[in-house]
Structure formats: structure tokens, C-alpha cells
C-alpha positions as CSV (number, residue, x, y, z in Angstrom):
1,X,-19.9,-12.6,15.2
2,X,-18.5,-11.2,18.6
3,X,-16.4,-9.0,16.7
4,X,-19.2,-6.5,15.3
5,X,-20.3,-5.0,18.8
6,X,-16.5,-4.6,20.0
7,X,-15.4,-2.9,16.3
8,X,-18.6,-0.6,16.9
9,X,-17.6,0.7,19.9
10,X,-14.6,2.0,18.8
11,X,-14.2,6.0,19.5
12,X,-13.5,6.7,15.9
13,X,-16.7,7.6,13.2
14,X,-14.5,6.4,10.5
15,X,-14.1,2.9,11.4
16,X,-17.6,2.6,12.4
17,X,-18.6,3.9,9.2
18,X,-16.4,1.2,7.6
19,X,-17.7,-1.7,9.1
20,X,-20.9,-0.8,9.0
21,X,-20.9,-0.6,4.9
22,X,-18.2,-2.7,4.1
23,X,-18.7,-5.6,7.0
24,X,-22.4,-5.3,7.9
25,X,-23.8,-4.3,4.6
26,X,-25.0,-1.0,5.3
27,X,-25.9,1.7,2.2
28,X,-24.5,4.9,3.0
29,X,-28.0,6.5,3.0
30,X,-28.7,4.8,6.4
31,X,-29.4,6.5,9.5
32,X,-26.4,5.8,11.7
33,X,-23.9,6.4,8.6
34,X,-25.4,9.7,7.9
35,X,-25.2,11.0,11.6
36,X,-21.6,9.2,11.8
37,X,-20.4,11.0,8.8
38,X,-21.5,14.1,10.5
39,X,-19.0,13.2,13.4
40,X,-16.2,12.5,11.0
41,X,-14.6,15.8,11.3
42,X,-14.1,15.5,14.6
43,X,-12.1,12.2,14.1
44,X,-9.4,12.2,16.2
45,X,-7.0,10.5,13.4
46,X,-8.5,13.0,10.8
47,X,-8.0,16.1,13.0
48,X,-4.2,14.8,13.3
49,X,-3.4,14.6,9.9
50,X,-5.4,18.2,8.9
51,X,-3.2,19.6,11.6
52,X,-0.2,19.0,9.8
53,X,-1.0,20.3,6.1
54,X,0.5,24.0,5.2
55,X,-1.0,26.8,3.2
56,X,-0.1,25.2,0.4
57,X,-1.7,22.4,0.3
58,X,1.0,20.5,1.3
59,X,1.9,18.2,4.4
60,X,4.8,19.6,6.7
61,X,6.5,16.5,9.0
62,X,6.1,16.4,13.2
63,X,9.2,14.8,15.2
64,X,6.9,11.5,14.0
65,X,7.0,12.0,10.2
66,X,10.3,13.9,10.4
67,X,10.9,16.4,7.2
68,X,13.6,14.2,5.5
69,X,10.7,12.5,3.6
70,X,9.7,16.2,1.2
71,X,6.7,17.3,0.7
72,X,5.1,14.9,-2.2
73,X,6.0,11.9,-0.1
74,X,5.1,13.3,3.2
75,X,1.5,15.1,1.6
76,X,1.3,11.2,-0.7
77,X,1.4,10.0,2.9
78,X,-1.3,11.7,4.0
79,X,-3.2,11.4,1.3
80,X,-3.2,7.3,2.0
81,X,-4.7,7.8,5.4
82,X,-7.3,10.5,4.9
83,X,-8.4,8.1,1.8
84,X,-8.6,4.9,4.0
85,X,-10.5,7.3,6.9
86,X,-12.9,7.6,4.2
87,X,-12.1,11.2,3.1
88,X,-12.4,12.0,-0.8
89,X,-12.1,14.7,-3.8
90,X,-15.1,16.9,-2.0
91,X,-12.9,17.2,0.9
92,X,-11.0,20.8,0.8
93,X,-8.1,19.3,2.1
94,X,-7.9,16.2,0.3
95,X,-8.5,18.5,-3.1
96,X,-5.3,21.1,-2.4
97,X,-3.2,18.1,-1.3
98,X,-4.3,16.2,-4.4
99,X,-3.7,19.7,-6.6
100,X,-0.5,20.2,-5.3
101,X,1.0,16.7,-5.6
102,X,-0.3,17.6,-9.7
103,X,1.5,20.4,-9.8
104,X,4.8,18.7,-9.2
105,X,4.2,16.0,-12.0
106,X,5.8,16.4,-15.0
107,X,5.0,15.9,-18.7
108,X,5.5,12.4,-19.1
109,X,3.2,12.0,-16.4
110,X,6.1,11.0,-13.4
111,X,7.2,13.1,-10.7
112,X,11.2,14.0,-10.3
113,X,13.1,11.4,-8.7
114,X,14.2,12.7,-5.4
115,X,18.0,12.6,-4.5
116,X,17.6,13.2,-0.8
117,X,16.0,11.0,1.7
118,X,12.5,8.8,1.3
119,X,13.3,7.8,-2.1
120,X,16.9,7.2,-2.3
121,X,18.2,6.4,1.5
122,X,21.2,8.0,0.2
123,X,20.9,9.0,-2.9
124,X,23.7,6.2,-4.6
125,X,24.9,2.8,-4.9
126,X,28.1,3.9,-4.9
127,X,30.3,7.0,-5.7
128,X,30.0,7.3,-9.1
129,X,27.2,5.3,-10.1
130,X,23.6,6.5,-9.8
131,X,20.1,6.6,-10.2
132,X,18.4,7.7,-13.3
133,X,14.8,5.9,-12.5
134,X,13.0,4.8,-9.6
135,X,9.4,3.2,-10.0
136,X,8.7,4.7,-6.5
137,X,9.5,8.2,-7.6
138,X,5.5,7.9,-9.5
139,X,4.1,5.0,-7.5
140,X,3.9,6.3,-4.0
141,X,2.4,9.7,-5.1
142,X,0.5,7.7,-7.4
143,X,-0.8,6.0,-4.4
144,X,-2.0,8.7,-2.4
145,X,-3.8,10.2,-5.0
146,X,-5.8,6.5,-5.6
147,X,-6.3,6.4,-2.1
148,X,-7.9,9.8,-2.1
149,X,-10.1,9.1,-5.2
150,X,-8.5,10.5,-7.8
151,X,-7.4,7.6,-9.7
152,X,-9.5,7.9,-12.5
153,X,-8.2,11.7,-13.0
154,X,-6.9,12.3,-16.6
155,X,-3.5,13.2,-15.1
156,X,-3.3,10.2,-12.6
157,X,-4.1,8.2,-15.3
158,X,-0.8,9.6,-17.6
159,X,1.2,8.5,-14.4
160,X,-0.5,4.9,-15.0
161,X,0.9,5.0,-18.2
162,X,4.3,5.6,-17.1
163,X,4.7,2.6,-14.8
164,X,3.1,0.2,-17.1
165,X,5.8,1.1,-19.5
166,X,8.8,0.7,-16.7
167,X,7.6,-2.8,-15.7
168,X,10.1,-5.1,-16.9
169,X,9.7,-7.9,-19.2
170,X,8.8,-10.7,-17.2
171,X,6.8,-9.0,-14.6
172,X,7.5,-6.9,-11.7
173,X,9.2,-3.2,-11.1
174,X,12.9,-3.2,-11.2
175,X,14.9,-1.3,-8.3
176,X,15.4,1.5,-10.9
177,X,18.0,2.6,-13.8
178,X,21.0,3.7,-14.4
179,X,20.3,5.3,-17.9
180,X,19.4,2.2,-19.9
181,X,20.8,-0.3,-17.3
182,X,19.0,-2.0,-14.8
183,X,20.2,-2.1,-11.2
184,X,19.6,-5.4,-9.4
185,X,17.9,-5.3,-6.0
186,X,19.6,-6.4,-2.7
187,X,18.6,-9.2,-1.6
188,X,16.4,-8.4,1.2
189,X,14.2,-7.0,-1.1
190,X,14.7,-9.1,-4.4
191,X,11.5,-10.1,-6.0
192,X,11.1,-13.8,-6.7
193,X,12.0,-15.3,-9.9
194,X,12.6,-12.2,-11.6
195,X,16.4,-11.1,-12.4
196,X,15.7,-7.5,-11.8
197,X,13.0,-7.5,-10.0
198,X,12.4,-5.7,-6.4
199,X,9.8,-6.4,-4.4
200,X,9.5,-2.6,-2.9
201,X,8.9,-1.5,-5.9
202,X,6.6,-3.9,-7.3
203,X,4.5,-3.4,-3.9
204,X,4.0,0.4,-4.6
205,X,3.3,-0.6,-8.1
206,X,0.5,-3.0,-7.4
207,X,-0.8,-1.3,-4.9
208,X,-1.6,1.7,-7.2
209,X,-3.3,-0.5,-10.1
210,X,-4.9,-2.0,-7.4
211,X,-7.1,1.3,-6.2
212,X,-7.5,1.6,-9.6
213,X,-11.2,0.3,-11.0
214,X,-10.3,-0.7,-14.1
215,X,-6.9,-1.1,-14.5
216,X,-7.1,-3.2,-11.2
217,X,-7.8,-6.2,-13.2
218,X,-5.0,-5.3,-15.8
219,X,-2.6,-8.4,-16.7
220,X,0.6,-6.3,-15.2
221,X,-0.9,-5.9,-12.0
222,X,-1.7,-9.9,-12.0
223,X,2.0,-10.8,-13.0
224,X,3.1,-8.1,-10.4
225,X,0.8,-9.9,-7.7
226,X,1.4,-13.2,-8.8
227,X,5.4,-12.7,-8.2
228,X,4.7,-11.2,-4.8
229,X,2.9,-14.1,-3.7
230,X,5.8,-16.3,-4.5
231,X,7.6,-14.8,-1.5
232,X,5.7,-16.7,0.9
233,X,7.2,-14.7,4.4
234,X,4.7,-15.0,7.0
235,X,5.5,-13.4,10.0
236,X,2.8,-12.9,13.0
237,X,4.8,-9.5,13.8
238,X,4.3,-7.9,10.4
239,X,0.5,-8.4,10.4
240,X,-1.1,-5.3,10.1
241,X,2.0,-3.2,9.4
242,X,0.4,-1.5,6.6
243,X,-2.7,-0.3,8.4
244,X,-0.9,0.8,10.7
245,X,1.6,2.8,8.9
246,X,-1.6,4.9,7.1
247,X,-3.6,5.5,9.6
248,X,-0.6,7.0,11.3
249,X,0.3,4.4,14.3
250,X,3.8,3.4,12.2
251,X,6.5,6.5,11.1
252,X,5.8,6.2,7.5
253,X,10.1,6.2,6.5
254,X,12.3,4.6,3.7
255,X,12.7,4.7,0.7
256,X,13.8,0.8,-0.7
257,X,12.8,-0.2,2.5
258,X,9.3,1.2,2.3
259,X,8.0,-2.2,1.7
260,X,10.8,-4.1,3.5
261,X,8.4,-5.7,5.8
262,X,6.0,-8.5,4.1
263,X,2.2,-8.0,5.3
264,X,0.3,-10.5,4.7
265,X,-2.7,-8.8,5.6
266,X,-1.5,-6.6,2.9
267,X,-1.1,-9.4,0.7
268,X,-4.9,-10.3,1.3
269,X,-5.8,-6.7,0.2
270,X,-4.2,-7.0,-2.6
271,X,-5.4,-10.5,-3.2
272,X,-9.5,-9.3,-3.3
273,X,-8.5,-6.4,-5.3
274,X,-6.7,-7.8,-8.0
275,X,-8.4,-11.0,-8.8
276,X,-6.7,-13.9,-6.9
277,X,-8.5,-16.9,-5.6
278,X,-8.7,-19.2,-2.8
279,X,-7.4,-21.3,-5.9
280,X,-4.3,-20.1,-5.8
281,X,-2.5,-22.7,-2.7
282,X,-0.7,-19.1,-1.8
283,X,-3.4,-16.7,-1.1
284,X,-5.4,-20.3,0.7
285,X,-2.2,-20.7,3.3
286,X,-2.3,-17.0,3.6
287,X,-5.7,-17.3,4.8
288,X,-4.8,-20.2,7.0
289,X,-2.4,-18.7,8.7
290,X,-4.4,-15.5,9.3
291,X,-7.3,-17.8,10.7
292,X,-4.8,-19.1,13.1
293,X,-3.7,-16.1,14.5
294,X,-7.0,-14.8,15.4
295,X,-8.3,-14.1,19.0
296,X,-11.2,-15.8,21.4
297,X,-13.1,-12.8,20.2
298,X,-12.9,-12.5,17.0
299,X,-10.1,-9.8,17.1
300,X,-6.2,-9.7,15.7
301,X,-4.0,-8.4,17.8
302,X,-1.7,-5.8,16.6
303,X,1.6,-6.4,18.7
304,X,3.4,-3.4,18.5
305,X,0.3,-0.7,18.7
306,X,-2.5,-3.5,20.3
307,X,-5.0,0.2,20.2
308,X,-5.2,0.0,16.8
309,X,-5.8,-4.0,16.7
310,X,-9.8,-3.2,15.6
311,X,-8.1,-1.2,12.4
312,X,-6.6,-4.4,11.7
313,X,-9.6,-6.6,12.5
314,X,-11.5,-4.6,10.3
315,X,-9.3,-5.1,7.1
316,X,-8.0,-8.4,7.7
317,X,-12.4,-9.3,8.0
318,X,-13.1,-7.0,4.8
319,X,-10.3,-8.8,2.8
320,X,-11.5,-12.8,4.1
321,X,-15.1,-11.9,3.1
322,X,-14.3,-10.6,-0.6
323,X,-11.7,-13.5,-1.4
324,X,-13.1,-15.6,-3.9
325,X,-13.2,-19.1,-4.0
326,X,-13.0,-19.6,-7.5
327,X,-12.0,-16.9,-10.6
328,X,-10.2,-16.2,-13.6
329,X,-6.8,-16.1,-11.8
330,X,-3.9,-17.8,-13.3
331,X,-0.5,-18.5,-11.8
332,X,2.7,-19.5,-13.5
333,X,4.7,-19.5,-10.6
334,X,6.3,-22.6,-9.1
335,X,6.3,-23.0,-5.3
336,X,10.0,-22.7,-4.3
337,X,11.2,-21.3,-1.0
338,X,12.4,-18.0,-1.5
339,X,16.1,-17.2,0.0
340,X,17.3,-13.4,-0.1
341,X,21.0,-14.1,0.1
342,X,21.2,-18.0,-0.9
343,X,24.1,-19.3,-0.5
344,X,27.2,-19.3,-3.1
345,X,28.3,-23.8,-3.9
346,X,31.4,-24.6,-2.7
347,X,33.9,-25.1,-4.9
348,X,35.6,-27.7,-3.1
């Protein structure tokens, strides 16, 4: 276990705190959590993100964030990392940012679809053809407020609702809308077997069931995972990418492409949360190539931002000690390679 000494003597409270109750099995009425807790505040990554948050309640960008994103994505945002940190509702500034991400929902329990920006990346597919509905307009602020501990509030749970009821048919989040008419994803971003199915959507989706206790377990976040897996994109650069992009090391920008990158480590996550086994051949090669990857010491090495590599370490070690070897988890999907743009027969 040579990881456990090196992830301890990391300068930040939070991750200590993390491995010490999620990895090494601590309660959080022991000694060392308590006086860690106390040293929280003064977190370097915590002091960051406070920095940034306005009167309001709302986040403000930096030249890292940039303003483009609005305030609901950019406070959603925050919201993610001062969750993961450890952070929750009896935080000041996690309860005005939560309160004022509320006070923008509306009475269907969505929030306004944003026509500038994060959400949109223009705004249009093409000059006179737009966007009526967007999962992600209610997913990502869904997800900050699930990462913050509010997904079990009665009015995070009306924004539930409202994605269950745009998932399509056969599984997964479509791009969006256009009145009545769903618009197919590009192909970089196509979900697997599923006509209208993108897989940047779907990924905020099942994210936010996945913070969820109960709903975590629900059959549409299964068919949403189980159609994620089928992607089967591995890449040794991507590892971590989500990590890194809430606790602040990665600009948190796009809109479609908020997901473009496939994490497997963020696959894993997803994997514990949800319900999928070491059954499932997917999530089992996941793990293998994870395994493969790892250092002499017990360590993953984040390639773009290698200081944060212990962040990683830490999740990609919580997620390979809750995986399961056996469960209820079913998959329908068949294993076929997954092509964004295959290519058109030739007629001749």
C-alpha cells in the first residue's frame, strides 16, 4: 500500500480527509478527521473557488473560467468542486450558490436554455434552425447542486423529473430539440447504438442520477450507463480529465463538447455508483487498462497537470475498491467497435 503515506502527505486537508474515510476506513468522528476538517477552510483549492463567488451568491469567471460560461454554469461549476472538496448545505457559500442556482429554475423544474456560449457553442445549427431543448440546460446545474448535497431537495428533485421525461426511447439524452423534432448528434459525440442519442448529454445526465441516492439505481440511469460503456475509447491522456476539471486544474468550457473527452476513470465512477459489475467484460477491461497504467508506487500519473496526479490516485483507488464483482447489472448491448464518422459504401 505505498500509496497511502504519499496521498497523506499531500498539502491539501480535503484530500486527506478523503482518503482517510473513503480509502482507509476512517469514521468521521476520528481524531485526525476532526482536526483536518478544522484546517479545511484554509484549503488552498477551497480558498480559490470562495474567492471567486459575488454578493449574490453567484460565481463571477477569472481569465481561467472566462465569463462566456453565465453565472448558473460558472456557480454549477463551482458547486462540483467545493462538493467533491467535501463542502456541503451547512457551508454559507455552498447554501447562497445552491439558493441562487434555485432561483433561476423554472416551474417545470428546468432552467432556461442559454443561447450564448457554454450551452450552445453558438447558439445554432444553422441559420434558421434552432434549439428549442437541451438536456444540459438542467443537467449541469443539476449536477452541481448533487455535488453540493442537495440532491434530495424537493426542487432538485422536480429537475429529476424533467430529464427522466426527455430521455429518449431507447435510452440515452438526445442532443436536444427543435420543437418536437430531434436533432442528431455529430459524430464525435454520437452515443452508441442509439439514433439520437449524444453522448454529452447522456454524461451530464448520468452523472446527475448518479449523485443521487435513490434514483442512482433507477433503470434510466442503467440504460444511460450501459450505452456509454459501449463506447469503449480508452485513452491514457484523458485519464483523470474529470477530476481535474472540478477541482479546478482543467478550464471547465463547452457546451457539446463538455463531455467530448471519454474518461475512463470517469467511467469507473460512474460504474460503482450506478450498479455495474466486474461482470460486465466493459467495466472488467476498463479496470485492466487502468491497472496497466499505474506507477511503481502505487500512483497515476496525470500527464497534463502531474501536481494533481494524487487527486486522481485517489478516485481512480475509491472507484477499484467499490466495483463489484458480481450484481444485479444487466447489459443488452453487443460489443461492436464504435466509429464516430464510419465510412459511407461505395457505390461502385
Amino acid at each position: 500500500m505505498t500509496w497511502a503515506p504519499l496521498l497523506l502527505a499531500n498539502p491539501s486537508p480535503s484530500l486527506r480527509i478523503l482518503v482517510l474515510v473513503d480509502l482507509l476506513n476512517s469514521s468521521e468522528d476520528d481524531g485526525e478527521v476532526q482536526e483536518l476538517k478544522k484546517l479545511q477552510e484554509e484549503d488552498p483549492l477551497i480558498l480559490k473557488l470562495l474567492a471567486l463567488q459575488n454578493e449574490y451568491g453567484a460565481w463571477s469567471g477569472d481569465e481561467r473560467w472566462g465569463a462566456i460560461l453565465g453565472s448558473i454554469r460558472l456557480t454549477a461549476q463551482a458547486l462540483m468542486g467545493l462538493g467533491y472538496l467535501g463542502l456541503g448545505p451547512e457551508h454559507s457559500a455552498v447554501k447562497r450558490g445552491a439558493e441562487f442556482i434555485f432561483s433561476h429554475q423554472q416551474n417545470n423544474g428546468s432552467w432556461l436554455l442559454e443561447t450564448k456560449g457554454a450551452l450552445l457553442d453558438g447558439g445554432r445549427i444553422s441559420d434558421d434552425v434552432k434549439y428549442h431543448m437541451i438536456p444540459l440546460q438542467t443537467a449541469l446545474p443539476l449536477l452541481g447542486l448533487a455535488w453540493a448535497g442537495y440532491a434530495t431537495d424537493q426542487r432538485a428533485e422536480q429537475a429529476y423529473d424533467w430529464l427522466l421525461e426527455e430521455q429518449l426511447p431507447q435510452g440515452g439524452w438526445p442532443s436536444g430539440r427543435h420543437y418536437d423534432k430531434y436533432i442528431f448528434a455529430a459524430g464525435y459525440r454520437r452515443l452508441a447504438h442509439s439514433k439520437f442519442g449524444c453522448r454529452t448529454n447522456t454524461t451530464a445526465a448520468v452523472n446527475a442520477l448518479a449523485l443521487h441516492p435513490k434514483r442512482r439505481m433507477h433503470r434510466a440511469a442503467r440504460r444511460g450507463l450501459d450505452l456509454l460503456l459501449a463506447h469503449e475509447h480508452r485513452q491514457a491522456h484523458t485519464l483523470g480529465f474529470e477530476i481535474a476539471r472540478i477541482i479546478g486544474a482543467e478550464r471547465p468550457r463547452g457546451g457539446f463538447t463538455y463531455f467530448k473527452r471519454y474518461d475512463v476513470a470517469q467511467m469507473l465512477d460512474l460504474s460503482w455508483r450506478v450498479g455495474a459489475s466486474l461482470e460486465d467484460d466493459r467495466v472488467k477491461d476498463n479496470v485492466r487498462f487502468v491497472k496497466e497504467l499505474q506507477g511503481p508506487y502505487g500512483l497515476w500519473e496525470y500527464q497534463r497537470h502531474p501536481e494533481i496526479s494524487q487527486w486522481v490516485t485517489f478516485d481512480l483507488l475509491r472507484s477499484l475498491s467499490r466495483l463489484d464483482e458480481e450484481t444485479d447489472w444487466l447489459s443488452k448491448e453487443p460489443r461492436t467497435p464504435f466509429q464516430p464518422y464510419p465510412k459511407k459504401p461505395q457505390r461502385f
